[in-house]
N, C-alpha and C positions, 0 to 999 in steps of 0.2 A: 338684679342677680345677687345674691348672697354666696358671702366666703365660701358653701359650699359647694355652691354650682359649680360644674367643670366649665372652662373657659369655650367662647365658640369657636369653631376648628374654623382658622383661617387661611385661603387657599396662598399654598407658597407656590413661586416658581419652581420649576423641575430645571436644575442646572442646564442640562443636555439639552433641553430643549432649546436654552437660551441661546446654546451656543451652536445650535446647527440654525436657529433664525439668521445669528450673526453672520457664518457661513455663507447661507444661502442671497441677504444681501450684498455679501465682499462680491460674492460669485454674478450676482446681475448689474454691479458697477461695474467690475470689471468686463462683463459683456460689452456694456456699453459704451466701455473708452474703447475697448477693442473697436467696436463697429464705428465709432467718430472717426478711428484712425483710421482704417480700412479706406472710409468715403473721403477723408482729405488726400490720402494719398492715392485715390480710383480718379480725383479731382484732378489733382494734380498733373499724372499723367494725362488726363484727357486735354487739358493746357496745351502740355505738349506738342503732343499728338496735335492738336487743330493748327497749334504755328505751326509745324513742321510739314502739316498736312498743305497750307498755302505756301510752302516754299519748293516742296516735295511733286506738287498736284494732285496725289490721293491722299487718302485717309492709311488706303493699305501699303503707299509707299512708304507712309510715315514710320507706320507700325514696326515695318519691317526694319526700317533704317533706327529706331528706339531699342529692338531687340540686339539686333547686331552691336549698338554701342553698350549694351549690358551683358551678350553673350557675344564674344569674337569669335572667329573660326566657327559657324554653325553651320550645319546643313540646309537644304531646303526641307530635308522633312521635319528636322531640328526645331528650324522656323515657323512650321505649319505646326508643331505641336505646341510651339510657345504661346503664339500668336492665335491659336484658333481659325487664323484660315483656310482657306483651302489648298491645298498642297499643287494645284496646277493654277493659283491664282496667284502662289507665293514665285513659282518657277518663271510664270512670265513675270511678275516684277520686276525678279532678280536679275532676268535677261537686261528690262531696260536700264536699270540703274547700274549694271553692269558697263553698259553701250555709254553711257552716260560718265562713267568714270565716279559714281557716288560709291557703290561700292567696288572691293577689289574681290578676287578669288584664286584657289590655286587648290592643283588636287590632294585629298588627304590622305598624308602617307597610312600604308598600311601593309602589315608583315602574308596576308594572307591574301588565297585567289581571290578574283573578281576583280567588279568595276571600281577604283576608290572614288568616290561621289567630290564635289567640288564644295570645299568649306572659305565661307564667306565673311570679308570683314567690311565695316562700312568706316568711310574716312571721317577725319577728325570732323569736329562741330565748326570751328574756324574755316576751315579749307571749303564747310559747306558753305558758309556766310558770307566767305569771298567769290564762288560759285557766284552768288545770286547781287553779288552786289551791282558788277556791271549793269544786270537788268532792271533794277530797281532803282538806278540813278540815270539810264533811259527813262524809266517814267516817269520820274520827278519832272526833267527835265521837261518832259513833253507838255504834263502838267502845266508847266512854268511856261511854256511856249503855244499854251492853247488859241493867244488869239492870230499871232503868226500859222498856225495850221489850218484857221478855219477861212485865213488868207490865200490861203494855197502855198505855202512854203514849209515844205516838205523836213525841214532841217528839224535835227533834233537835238544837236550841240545846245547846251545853257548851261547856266551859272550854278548848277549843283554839282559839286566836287566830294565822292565820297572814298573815304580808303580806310586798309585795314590794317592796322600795326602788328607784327607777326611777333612783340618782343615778348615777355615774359610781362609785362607791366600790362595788364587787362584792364587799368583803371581807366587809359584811353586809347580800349583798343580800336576801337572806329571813330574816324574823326570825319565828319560832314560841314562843309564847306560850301555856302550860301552868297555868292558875289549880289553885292546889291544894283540890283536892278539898274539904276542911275550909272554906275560904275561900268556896268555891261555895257548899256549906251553908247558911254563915253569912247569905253574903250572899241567899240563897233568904228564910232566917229573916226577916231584915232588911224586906227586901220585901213579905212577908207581914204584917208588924207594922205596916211602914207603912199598908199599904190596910187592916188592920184599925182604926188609930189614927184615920184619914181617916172610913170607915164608922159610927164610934161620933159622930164631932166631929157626920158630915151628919146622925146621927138626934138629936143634942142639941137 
């Protein structure tokens, strides 16, 4: 090419395009943190929801007991619109965990005629935890007492001791207590010698 050729046209970028590229990328990362968070937290809850579901017995008692700790004072339709169940699956729930003293209710006030509908709260997460602990320290226990049962001895008394501290200090709010085995023995032994020792004194 010589000095007098015009130079060859070299394609430039068009600003605006660059910057609606830009755009449109910020736009589908952040789609995609949106939709990561969405599923940690879809995750999350469903955690929940399945412990709660084994402490609770359904999935739908759980649901409902999850909403009511996010929404207090809710209705049953309330709850049926939160929840997406069914509105006569939400009502007998609410019957039994009502019977059951998990959740509380009371009618809502209201300045106008009609019926006022009854709004619902579900009790604290501790008060549920002590609910069930009784029962889950029978099965330890049973557990712990498998080969006495398959003995025919019906007992379900053992060495698992579990409680719930009510204080403000959550760092040990449930404390489980495990007698060892040998020590139970003993102290069976122990027990036994006594009321033998007591039996001999009554016939002297």
């Amino acid at each position: 090419m010589t000095s007098g050729d015009a130079p060859d046209d070299e394609p430039v970028d068009d600003p605006d395009e660059s910057i609606e590229e830009a755009k449109s990328e910020l736009k589908d990362a952040k789609a995609r943190l949106e939709a990561e968070a969405d599923k940690a937290v879809t995750e999350f809850d469903q955690g929940i929801v399945d412990l709660l579901a084994w402490i609770l017995d359904t999935e739908t008692r759980a649901r409902i007991y999850v909403y009511l700790r996010q929404h207090p004072n809710s209705t049953s339709d309330e709850i049926a619109d939160g929840t997406g169940l069914y509105p006569s699956t939400v009502r007998e729930a609410l019957a039994e965990l009502h019977e059951e003293d998990t959740v509380e209710r009371e009618k809502r006030e209201h300045s106008g005629a009609g019926n006022n509908p009854y709004e619902y709260e579900a009790i604290a997460p501790s008060s549920l935890v002590r609910d069930v602990v009784g029962q889950v320290q029978q099965e330890l226990n049973t557990v712990f007492n498998l080969d006495n049962r398959l003995g025919g001895d019906r007992e379900d008394d053992g060495p698992v001791r579990i409680s719930v501290d009510d204080s403000d200090d959550t760092s040990e709010a449930v404390d489980i207590e495990i007698e060892d085995a040998q020590e139970a023995d003993e102290s069976t032994d122990d027990d036994t010698g006594s009321e033998a020792d007591e039996s001999e004194d009554d016939t002297s």
